[in-house]
C-alpha positions as CSV (number, residue, x, y, z in Angstrom):
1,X,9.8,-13.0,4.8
2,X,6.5,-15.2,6.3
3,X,9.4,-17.3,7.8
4,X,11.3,-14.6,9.8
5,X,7.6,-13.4,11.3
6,X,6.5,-16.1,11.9
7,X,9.7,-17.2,14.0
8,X,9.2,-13.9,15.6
9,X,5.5,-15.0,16.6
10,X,6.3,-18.4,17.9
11,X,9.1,-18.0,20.2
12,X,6.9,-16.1,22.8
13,X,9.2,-13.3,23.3
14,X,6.0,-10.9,23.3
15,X,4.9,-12.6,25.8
16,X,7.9,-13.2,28.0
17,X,8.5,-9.5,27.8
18,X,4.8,-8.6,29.5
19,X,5.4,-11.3,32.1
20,X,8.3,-9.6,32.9
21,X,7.0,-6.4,32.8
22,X,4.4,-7.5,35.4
23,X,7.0,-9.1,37.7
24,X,9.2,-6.0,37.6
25,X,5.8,-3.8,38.4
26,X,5.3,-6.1,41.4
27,X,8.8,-6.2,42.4
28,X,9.5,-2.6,42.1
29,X,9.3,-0.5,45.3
30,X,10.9,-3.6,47.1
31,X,13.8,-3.9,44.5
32,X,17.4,-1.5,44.8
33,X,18.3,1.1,42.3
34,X,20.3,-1.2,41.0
35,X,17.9,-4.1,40.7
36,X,15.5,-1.8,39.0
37,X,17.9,-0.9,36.2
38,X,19.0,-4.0,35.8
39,X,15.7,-5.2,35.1
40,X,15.1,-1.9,32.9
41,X,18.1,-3.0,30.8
42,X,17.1,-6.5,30.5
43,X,14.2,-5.0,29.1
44,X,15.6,-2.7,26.5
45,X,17.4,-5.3,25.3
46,X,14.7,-7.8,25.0
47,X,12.8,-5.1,23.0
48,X,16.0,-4.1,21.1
49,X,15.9,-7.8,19.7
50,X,12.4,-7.5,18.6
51,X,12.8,-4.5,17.1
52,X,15.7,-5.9,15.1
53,X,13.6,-8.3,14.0
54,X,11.1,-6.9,13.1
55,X,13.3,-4.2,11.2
56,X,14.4,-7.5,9.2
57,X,10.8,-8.5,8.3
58,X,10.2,-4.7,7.5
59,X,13.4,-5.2,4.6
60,X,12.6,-8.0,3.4
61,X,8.9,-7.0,2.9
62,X,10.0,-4.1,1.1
63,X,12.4,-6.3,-1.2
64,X,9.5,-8.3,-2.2
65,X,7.7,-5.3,-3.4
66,X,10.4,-4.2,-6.1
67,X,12.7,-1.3,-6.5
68,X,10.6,1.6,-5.2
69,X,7.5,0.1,-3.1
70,X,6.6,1.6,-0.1
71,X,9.3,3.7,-0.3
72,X,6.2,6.3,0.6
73,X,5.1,4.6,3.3
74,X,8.8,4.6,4.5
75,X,8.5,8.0,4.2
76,X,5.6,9.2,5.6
77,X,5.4,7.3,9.0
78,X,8.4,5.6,9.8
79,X,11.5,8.3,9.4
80,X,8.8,10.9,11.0
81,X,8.3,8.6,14.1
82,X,11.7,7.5,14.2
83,X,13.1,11.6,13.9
84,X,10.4,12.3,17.0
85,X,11.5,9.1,18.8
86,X,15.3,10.4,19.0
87,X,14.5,13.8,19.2
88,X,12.5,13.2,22.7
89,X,14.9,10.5,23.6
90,X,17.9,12.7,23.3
91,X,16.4,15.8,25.0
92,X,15.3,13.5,27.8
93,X,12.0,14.1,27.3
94,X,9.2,10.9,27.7
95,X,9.0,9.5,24.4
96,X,5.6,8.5,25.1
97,X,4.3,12.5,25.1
98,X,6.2,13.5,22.2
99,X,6.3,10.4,19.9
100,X,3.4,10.6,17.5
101,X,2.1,7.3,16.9
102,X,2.8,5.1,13.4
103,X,-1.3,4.5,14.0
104,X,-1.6,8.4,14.2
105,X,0.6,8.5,10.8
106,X,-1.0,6.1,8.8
107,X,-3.9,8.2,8.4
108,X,-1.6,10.5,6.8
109,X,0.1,8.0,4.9
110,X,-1.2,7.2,0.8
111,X,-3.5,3.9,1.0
112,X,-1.5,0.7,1.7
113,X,-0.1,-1.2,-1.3
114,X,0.6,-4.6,-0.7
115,X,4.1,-5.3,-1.4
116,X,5.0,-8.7,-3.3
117,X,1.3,-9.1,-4.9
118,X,0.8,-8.1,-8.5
119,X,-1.0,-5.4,-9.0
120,X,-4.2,-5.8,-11.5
């Protein structure tokens, strides 16, 4: 699993994607319609990749941890963010507004057990 993030660290996508972003600010009351989604689709897919990554590291994380680890943490702050993300996103509301945070969930969540460590 340290493999996959660290891959995901070192190819500067992060960073690539902000640069980007900051171009596309720059650029966009000059740009068409058309220019502007473009760009907005390059971007979604450029985060879509990420997040597929990063869904990877988040399976192979909870592999480590055995059978039933952080199956509350699952639980508690990922499917609720991800219900609220889809929700908003398919009533066309900003998902910004009506997305709690997975910050704002962690306080809820049980404390943190670390998954692939024995526990003592």
């Amino acid at each position: 699993m340290a493999e996959n993030l660290k891959r995901l660290v070192s190819n500067e996508t992060l960073r690539t994607l902000q640069e980007k972003l900051d171009f596309w600010l720059k650029e966009y009351n000059t740009n068409t319609c058309d220019q502007n989604l473009n760009h907005c689709l390059e971007l979604i897919e450029q985060v879509a990749k990420v997040q597929g990554q990063l869904f990877g590291i988040l399976t192979a994380a909870a592999q480590e941890g055995g059978r039933n680890d952080g199956v509350e943490t699952i639980k508690s702050r990922l499917l609720p963010w991800l219900e609220a993300s889809f929700t908003a996103a398919s009533l066309g509301k900003s998902v910004d507004s009506k997305v709690p945070s997975l910050q704002m969930s962690r306080s809820r969540s049980p404390s943190p057990i670390r998954c692939g460590l024995p526990r003592f």
